[in-house]
HTML snippet that shows the backbone in 3Dmol.js (N, CA, C, O; Angstrom):
<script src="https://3Dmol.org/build/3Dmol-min.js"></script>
<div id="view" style="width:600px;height:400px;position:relative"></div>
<script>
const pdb = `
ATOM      1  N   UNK A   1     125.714 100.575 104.589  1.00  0.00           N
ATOM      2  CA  UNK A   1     126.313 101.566 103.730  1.00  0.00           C
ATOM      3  C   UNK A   1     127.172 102.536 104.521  1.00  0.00           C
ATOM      4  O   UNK A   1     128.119 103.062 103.937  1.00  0.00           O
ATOM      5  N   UNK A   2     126.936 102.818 105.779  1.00  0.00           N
ATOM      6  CA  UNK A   2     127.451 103.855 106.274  1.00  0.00           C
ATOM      7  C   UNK A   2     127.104 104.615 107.067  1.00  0.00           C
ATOM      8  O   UNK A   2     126.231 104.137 107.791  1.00  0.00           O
ATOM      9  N   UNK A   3     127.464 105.953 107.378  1.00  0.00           N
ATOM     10  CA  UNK A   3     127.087 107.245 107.850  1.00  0.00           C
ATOM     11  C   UNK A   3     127.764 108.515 108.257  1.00  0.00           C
ATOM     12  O   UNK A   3     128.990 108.609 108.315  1.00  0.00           O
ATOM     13  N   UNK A   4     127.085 109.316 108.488  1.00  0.00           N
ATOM     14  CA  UNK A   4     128.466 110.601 108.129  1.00  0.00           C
ATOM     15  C   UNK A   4     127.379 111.034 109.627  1.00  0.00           C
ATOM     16  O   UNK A   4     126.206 111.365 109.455  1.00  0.00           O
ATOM     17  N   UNK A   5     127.880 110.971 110.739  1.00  0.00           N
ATOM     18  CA  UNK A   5     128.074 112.215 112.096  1.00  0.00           C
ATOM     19  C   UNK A   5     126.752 111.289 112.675  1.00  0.00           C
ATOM     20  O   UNK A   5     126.771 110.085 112.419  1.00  0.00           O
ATOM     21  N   UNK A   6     125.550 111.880 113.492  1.00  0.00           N
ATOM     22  CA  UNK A   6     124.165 111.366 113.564  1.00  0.00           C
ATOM     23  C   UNK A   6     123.347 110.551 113.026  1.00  0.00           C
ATOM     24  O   UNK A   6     122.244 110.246 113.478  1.00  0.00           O
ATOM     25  N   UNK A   7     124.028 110.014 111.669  1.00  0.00           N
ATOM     26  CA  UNK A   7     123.004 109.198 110.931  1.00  0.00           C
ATOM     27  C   UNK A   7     123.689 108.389 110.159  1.00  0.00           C
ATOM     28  O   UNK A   7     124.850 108.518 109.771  1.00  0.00           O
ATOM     29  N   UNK A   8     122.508 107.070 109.829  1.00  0.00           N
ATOM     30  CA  UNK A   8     123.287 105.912 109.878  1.00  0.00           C
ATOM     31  C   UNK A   8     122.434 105.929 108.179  1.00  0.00           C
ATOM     32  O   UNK A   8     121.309 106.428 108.202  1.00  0.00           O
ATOM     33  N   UNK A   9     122.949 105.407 106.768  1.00  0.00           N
ATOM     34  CA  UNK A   9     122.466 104.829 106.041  1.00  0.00           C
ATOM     35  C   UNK A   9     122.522 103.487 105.379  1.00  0.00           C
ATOM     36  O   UNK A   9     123.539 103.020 104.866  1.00  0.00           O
ATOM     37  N   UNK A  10     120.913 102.682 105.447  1.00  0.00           N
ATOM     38  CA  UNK A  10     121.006 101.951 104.884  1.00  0.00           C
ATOM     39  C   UNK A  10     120.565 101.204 103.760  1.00  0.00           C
ATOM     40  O   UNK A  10     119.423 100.870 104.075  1.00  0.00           O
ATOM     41  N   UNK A  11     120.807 100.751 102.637  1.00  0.00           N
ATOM     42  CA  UNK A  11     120.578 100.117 101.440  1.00  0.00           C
ATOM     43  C   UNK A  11     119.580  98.493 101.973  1.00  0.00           C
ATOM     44  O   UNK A  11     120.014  97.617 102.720  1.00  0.00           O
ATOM     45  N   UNK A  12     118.474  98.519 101.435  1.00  0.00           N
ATOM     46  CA  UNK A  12     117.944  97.099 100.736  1.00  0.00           C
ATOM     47  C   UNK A  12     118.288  96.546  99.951  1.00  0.00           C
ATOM     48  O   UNK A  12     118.171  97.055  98.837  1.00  0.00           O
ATOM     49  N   UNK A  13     118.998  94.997 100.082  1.00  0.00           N
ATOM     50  CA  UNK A  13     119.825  94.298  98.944  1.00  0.00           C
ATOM     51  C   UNK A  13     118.802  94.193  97.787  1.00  0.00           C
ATOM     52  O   UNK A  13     119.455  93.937  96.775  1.00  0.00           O
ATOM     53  N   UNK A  14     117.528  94.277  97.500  1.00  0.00           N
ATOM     54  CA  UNK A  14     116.843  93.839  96.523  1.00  0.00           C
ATOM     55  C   UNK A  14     116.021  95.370  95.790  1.00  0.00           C
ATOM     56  O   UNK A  14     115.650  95.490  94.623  1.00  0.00           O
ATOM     57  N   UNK A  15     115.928  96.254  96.747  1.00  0.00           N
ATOM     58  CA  UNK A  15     115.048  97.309  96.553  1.00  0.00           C
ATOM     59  C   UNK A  15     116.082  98.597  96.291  1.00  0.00           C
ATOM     60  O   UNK A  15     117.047  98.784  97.032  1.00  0.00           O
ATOM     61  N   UNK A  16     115.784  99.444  95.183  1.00  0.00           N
ATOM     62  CA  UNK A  16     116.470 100.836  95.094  1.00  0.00           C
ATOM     63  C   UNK A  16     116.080 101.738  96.099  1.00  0.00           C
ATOM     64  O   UNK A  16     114.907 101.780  96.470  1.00  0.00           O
ATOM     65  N   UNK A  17     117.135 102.618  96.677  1.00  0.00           N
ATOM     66  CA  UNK A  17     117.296 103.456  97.220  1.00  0.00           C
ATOM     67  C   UNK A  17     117.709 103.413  98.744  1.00  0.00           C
ATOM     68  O   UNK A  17     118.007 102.256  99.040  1.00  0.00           O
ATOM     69  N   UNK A  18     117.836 104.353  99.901  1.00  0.00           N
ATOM     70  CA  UNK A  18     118.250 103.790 100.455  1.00  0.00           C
ATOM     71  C   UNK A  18     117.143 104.695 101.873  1.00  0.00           C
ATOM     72  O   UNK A  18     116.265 105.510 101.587  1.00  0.00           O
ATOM     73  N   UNK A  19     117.490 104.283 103.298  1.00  0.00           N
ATOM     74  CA  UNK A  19     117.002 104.906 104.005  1.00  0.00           C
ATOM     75  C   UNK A  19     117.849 105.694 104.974  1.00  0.00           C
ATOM     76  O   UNK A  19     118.860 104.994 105.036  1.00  0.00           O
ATOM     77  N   UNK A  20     118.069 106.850 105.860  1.00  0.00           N
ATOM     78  CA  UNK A  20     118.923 107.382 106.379  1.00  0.00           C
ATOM     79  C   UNK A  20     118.284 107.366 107.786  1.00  0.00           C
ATOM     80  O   UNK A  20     117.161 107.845 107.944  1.00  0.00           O
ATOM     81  N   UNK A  21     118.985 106.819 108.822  1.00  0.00           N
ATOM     82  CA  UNK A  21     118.240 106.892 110.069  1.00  0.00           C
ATOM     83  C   UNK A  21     118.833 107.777 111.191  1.00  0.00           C
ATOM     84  O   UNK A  21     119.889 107.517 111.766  1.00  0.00           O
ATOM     85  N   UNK A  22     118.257 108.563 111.377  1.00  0.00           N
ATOM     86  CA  UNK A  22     119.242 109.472 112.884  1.00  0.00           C
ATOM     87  C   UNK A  22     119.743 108.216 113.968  1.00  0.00           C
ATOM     88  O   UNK A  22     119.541 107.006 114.078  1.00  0.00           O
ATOM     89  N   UNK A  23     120.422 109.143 114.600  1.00  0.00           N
ATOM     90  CA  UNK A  23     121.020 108.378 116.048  1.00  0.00           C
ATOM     91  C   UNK A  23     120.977 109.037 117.087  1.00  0.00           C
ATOM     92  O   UNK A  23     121.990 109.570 117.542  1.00  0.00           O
ATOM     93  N   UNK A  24     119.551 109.144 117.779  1.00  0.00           N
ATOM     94  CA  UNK A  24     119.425 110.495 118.013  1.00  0.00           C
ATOM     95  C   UNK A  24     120.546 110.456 120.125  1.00  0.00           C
ATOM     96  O   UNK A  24     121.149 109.603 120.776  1.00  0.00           O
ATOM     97  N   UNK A  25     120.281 111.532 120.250  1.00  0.00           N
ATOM     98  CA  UNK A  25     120.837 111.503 121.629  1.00  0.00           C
ATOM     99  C   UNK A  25     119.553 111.121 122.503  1.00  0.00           C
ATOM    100  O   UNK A  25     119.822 110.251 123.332  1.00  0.00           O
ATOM    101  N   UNK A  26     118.541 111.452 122.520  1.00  0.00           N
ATOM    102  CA  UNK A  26     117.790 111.246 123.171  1.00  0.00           C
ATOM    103  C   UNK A  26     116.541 109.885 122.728  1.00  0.00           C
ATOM    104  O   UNK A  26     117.076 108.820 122.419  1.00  0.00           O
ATOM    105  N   UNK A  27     115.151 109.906 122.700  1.00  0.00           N
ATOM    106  CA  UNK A  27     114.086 108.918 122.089  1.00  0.00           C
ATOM    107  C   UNK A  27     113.997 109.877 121.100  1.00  0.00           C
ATOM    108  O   UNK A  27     114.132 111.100 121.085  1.00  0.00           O
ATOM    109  N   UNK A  28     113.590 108.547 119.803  1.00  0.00           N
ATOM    110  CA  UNK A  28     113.349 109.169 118.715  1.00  0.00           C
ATOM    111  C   UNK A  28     111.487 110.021 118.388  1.00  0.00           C
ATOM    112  O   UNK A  28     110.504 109.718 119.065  1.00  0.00           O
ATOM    113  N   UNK A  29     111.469 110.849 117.462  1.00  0.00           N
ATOM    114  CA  UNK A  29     110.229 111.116 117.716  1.00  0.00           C
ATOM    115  C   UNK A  29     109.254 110.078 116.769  1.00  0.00           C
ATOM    116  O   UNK A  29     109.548 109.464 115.744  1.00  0.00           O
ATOM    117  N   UNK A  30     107.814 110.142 117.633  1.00  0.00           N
ATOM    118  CA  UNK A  30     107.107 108.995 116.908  1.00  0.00           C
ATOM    119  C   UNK A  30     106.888 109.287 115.700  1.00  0.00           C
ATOM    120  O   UNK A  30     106.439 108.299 115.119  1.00  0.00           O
ATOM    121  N   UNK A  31     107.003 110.288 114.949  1.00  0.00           N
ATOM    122  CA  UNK A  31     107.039 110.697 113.297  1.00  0.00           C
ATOM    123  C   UNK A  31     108.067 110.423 112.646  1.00  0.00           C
ATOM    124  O   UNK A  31     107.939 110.072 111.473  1.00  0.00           O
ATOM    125  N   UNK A  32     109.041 110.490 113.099  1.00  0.00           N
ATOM    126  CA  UNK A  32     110.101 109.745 112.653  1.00  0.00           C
ATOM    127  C   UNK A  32     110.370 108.490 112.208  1.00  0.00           C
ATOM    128  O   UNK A  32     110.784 108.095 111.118  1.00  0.00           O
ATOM    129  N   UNK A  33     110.069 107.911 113.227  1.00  0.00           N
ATOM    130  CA  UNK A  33     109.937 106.190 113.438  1.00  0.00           C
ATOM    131  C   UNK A  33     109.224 105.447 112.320  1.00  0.00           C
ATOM    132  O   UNK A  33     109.522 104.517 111.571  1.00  0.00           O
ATOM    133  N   UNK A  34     107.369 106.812 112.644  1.00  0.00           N
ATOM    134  CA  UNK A  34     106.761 105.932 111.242  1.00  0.00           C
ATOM    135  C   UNK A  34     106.943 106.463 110.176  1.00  0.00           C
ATOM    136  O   UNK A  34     105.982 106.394 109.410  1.00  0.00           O
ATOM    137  N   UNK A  35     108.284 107.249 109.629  1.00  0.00           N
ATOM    138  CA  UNK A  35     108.455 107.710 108.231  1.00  0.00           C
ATOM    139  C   UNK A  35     109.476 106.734 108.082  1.00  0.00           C
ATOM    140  O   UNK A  35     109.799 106.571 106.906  1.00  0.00           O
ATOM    141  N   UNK A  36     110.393 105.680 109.325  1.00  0.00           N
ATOM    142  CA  UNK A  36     111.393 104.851 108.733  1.00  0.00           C
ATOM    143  C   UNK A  36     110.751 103.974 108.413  1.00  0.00           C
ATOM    144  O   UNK A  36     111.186 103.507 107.361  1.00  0.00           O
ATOM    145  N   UNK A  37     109.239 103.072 109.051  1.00  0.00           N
ATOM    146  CA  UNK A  37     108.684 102.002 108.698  1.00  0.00           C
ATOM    147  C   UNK A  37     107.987 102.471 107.625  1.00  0.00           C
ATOM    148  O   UNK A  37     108.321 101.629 106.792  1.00  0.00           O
ATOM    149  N   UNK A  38     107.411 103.058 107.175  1.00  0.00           N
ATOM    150  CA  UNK A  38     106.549 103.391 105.795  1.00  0.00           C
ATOM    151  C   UNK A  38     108.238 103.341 104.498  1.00  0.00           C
ATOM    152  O   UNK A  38     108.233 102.624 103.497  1.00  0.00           O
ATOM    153  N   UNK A  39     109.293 104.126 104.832  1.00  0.00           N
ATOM    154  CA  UNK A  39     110.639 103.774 103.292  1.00  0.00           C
ATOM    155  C   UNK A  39     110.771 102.218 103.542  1.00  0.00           C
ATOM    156  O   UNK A  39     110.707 101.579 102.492  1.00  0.00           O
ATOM    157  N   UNK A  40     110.965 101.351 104.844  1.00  0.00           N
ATOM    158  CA  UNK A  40     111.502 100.301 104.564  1.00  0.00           C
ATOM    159  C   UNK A  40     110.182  99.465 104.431  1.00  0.00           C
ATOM    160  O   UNK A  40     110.358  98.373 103.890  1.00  0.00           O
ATOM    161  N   UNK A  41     108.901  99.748 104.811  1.00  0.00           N
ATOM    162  CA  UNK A  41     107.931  98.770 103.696  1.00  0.00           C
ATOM    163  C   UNK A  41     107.405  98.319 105.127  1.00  0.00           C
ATOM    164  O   UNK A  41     106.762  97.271 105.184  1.00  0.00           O
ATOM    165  N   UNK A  42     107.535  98.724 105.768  1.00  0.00           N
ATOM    166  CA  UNK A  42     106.805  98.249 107.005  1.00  0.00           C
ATOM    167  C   UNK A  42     105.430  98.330 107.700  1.00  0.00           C
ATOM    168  O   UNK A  42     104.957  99.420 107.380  1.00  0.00           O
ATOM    169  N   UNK A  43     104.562  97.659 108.520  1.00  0.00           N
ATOM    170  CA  UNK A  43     102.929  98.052 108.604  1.00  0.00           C
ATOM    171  C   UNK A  43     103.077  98.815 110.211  1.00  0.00           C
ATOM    172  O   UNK A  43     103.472  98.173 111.184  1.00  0.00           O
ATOM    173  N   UNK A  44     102.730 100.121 110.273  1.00  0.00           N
ATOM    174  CA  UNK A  44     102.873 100.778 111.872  1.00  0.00           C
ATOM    175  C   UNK A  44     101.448 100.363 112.351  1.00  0.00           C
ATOM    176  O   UNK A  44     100.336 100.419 111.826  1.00  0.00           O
ATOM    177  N   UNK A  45     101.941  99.901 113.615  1.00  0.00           N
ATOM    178  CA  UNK A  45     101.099  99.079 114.110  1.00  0.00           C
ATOM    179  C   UNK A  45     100.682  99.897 115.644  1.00  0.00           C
ATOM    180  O   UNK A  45      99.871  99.386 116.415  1.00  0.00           O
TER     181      UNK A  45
END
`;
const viewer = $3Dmol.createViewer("view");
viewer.addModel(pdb, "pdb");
viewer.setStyle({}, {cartoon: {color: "spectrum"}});
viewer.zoomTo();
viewer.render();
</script>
């Protein structure tokens, strides 16, 4: 889909809505990470 400056968004072809992911300059933080795997349906392991 895109992104406007730091962050990237992206759409699931089958699922509504979308997820917005930073780009960060540095490592991302681990809360972060598991708030992207919990929108895109993922098991944090």
């Amino acid at each position: 889909m895109g992104g406007k400056g730091d962050h990237e968004k992206f759409k699931h072809p089958d699922k509504s809505g979308h997820v917005v992911v930073p780009h960060p300059r540095k490592d991302m933080p681990i809360g972060t990470l598991r708030n992207i795997c919990k929108q895109v349906g993922w098991k944090w392991r």
